[in-house]
C-alpha positions in Angstrom: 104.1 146.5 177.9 103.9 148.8 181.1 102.1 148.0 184.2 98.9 150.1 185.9 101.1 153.0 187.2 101.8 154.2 183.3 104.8 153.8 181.3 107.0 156.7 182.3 107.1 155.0 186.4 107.7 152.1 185.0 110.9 154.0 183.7 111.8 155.6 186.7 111.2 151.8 188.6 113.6 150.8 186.4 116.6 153.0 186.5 115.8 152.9 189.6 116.7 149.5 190.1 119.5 149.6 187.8 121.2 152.4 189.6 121.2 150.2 192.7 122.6 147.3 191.1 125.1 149.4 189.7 126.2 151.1 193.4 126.5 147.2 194.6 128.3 145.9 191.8 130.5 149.0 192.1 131.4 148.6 196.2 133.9 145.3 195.7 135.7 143.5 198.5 139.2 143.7 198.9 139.6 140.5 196.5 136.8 141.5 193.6 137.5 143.7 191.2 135.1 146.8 190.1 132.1 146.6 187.7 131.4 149.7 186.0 127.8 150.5 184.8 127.2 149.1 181.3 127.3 152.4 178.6 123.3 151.4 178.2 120.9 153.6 178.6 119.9 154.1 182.1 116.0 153.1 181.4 117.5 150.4 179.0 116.4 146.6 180.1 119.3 145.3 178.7 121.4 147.4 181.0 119.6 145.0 184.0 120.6 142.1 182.2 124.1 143.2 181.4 124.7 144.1 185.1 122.8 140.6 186.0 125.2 138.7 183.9 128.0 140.6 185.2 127.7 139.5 188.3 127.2 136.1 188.0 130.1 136.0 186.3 132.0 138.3 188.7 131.2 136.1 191.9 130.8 132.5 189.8 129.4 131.1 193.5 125.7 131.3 193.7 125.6 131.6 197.5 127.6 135.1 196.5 125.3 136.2 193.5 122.3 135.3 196.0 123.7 137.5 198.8 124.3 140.1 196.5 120.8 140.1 194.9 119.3 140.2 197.9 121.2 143.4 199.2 119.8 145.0 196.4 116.7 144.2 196.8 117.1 145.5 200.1 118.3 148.6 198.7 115.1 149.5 197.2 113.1 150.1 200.4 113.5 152.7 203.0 115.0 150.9 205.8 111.9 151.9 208.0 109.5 150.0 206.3 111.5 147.2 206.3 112.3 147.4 210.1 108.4 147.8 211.1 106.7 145.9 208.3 107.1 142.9 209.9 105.8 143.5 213.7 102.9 146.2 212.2 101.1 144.0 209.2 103.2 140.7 208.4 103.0 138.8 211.8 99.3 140.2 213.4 98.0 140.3 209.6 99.8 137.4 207.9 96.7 136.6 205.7 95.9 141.0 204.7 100.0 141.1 204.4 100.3 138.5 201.8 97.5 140.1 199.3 99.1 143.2 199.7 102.6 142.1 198.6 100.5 140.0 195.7 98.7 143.3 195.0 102.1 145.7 194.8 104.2 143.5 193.1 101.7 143.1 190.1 101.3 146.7 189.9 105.2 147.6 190.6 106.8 144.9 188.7 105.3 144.5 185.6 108.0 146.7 184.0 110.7 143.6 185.2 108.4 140.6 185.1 105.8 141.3 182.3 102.4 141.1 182.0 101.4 139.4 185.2 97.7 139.5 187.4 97.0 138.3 190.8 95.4 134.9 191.1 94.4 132.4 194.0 96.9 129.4 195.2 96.7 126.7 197.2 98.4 126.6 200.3 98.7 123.2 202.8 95.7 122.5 200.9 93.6 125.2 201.5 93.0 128.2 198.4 94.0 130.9 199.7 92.6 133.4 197.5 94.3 136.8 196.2 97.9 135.3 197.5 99.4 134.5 194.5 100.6 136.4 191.3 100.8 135.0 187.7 103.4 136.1 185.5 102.4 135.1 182.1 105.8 135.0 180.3 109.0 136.4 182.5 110.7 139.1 180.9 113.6 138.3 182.9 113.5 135.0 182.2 113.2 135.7 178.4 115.9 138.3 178.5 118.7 136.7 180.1 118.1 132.9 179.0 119.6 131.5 181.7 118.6 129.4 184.4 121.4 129.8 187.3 120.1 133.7 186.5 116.7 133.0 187.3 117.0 131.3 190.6 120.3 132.6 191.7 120.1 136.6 190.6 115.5 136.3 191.3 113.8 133.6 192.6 116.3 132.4 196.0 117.4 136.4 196.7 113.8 137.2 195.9 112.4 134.5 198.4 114.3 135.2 201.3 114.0 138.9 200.8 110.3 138.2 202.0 111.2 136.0 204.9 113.8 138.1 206.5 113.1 141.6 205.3 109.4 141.5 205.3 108.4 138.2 207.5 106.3 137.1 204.8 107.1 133.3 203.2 106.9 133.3 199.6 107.2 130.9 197.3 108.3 131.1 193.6 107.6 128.4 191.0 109.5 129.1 187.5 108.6 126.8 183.8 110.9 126.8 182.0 109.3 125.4 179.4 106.5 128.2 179.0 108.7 131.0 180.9 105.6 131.4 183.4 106.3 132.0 186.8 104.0 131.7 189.9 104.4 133.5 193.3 102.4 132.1 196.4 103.1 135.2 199.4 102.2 133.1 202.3 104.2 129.8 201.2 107.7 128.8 202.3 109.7 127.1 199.9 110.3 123.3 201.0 113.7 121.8 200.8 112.1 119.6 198.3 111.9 123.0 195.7 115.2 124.0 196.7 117.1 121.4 195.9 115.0 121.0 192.6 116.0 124.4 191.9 119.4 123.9 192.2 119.5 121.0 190.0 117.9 122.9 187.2 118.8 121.8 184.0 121.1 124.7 181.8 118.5 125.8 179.5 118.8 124.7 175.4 118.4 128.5 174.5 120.8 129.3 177.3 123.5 131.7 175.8 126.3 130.7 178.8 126.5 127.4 180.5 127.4 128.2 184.5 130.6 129.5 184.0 130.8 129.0 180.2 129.9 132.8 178.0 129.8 131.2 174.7 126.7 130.2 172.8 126.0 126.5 172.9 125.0 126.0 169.4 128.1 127.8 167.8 125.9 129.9 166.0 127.6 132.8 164.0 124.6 134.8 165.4 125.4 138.2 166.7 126.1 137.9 170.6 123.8 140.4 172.7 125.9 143.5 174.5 126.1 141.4 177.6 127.1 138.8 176.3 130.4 140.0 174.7 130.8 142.0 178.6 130.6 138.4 179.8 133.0 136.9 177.8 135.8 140.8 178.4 135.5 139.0 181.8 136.1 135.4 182.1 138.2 133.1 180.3 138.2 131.8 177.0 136.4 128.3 177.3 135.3 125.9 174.8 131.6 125.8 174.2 129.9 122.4 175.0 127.7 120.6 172.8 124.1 120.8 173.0 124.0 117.0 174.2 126.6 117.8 177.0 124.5 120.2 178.5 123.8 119.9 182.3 122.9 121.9 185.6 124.6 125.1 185.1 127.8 125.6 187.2 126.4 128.6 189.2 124.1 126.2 190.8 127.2 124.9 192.7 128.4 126.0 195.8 
C-alpha cells in the first residue's frame, strides 16, 4: 500500500516523521530520562510504533503523551506556514481550507493511515461536501493495538494540531470495532466526544493495558520489538484477565 505520491515519498514521509519523533523523545526534562531511537530501520513502520509506545510508557500521563504528539506534529511544518496559514486561507476561506487539508492529508498520509479517500460529512446538519476523509482500516490503529495510543499519541494531538496550528476544527471519529476512522476538517470535537474518548474501553486485542506491557491473554505468542522495549522500561506487573479489562490507564490524568 502507498498513497498517490509513489512508494519511495511515502518512505522519505516516513523517516521523515520518525526522525522527529525520535529528536522529541531524545530532548527530556530535567526529570525524564532519554529514549534512544529503536535499532529499526529508519523507513521501518514498526520503528513509529516502537517510538509511540515508548512514549506512552515514558510519560504514563496522557495530557504529557498529547503535548508531546502535538510538538511533533508541529515539527513537521515549516514554522511559516503555520504562522500565516491561518490569517491567509483558514479564517477568510474556512470552507476552500477545509477541502484542502481533506485533500493533503489523503494524498500525504496514506503511508501512516492506509488506504483512505476523501468523502462528504455532515456538519450542524448541513453536508458539507469534500470535508471529510475515510480511512478504510487505520494502520496505526492496527499496528499498535492500543486504544490510549490512538487517541492520546493521534486523534487529541492530531485535533488540536488543526485548531491551534492551522485554525481549522477537525474532528476525528475512530471504530474500534472495524479500525475505520473518519475526519470531518471543519468540525470541532464536542465535549460530549471527548469525554467518550477518554472512556474508551482497553481494546480485547490490546497488547498493554494503560500502564500494563504484558499481553492480556497470556499467550506464549512471540511479543512484537516494541513490546519487549515497553516492558526494558516499566515495571514488572501482573497481566489482567480478559474479563478485568477496562479504560486503559493512559486515559487518566
Amino acid at each position: 500500500m502507498h498513497g498517490p505520491l509513489g512508494r519511495a515519498v511515502d518512505r522519505l514521509l516516513l523517516s521523515f516523521f520518525r526522525v522527529k519523533m525520535a529528536e522529541r523523545l531524545g530532548e527530556p526534562s530535567k526529570d525524564e530520562v532519554r529514549i534512544s531511537d529503536s535499532s529499526l530501520p529508519v523507513d521501518d513502520f514498526d520503528g513509529i510504533i516502537s517510538l509511540t509506545s515508548s512514549m506512552n510508557a515514558l510519560y504514563n500521563n496522557r495530557t504529557k503523551v498529547q503535548e508531546a504528539s502535538q510538538d511533533v506534529l508541529s515539527s513537521l511544518f515549516p514554522r511559516f506556514i503555520l504562522d500565516r496559514y491561518p490569517s491567509w486561507f483558514a479564517r477568510p476561506f474556512p470552507v476552500f481550507s477545509a477541502r484542502m487539508c481533506a485533500a493533503a492529508t489523503t494524498v500525504g498520509g496514506t503511508w501512516l493511515m492506509g488506504e483512505c479517500e476523501v468523502n462528504d460529512v455532515e456538519i450542524d446538519g448541513v453536508l458539507a461536501r469534500g470535508q471529510g476523509v475515510h480511512v478504510k482500516r487505520c494502520r496505526f490503529l492496527d499496528e499498535s493495538n492500543c486504544a490510549s495510543i490512538c487517541v492520546n499519541s493521534c486523534k487529541v494531538p492530531t485535533e488540536r494540531f488543526f485548531a491551534d496550528e492551522m485554525g481549522l476544527a477537525l474532528t476525528m471519529t475512530p471504530d474500534y470495532e472495524t479500525g475505520e476512522c473518519q475526519f470531518a476538517f471543519g468540525k470541532p470535537p464536542t465535549e460530549e466526544e471527548l469525554l467518550q474518548s477518554k472512556e474508551t474501553q482497553c481494546l480485547q486485542r490490546c497488547p498493554s493495558r494503560g500502564g500494563l506491557r504484558k499481553w492480556h491473554d497470556g499467550s506464549e505468542e512471540e511479543a512484537p520489538i516494541w513490546i519487549k522495549e515497553l516492558e526494558a522500561l516499566t515495571k514488572e506487573t501482573p497481566s489482567p484477565s480478559l474479563e478485568d479489562r477496562g479504560t486503559c490507564a493512559l486515559m487518566e490524568d
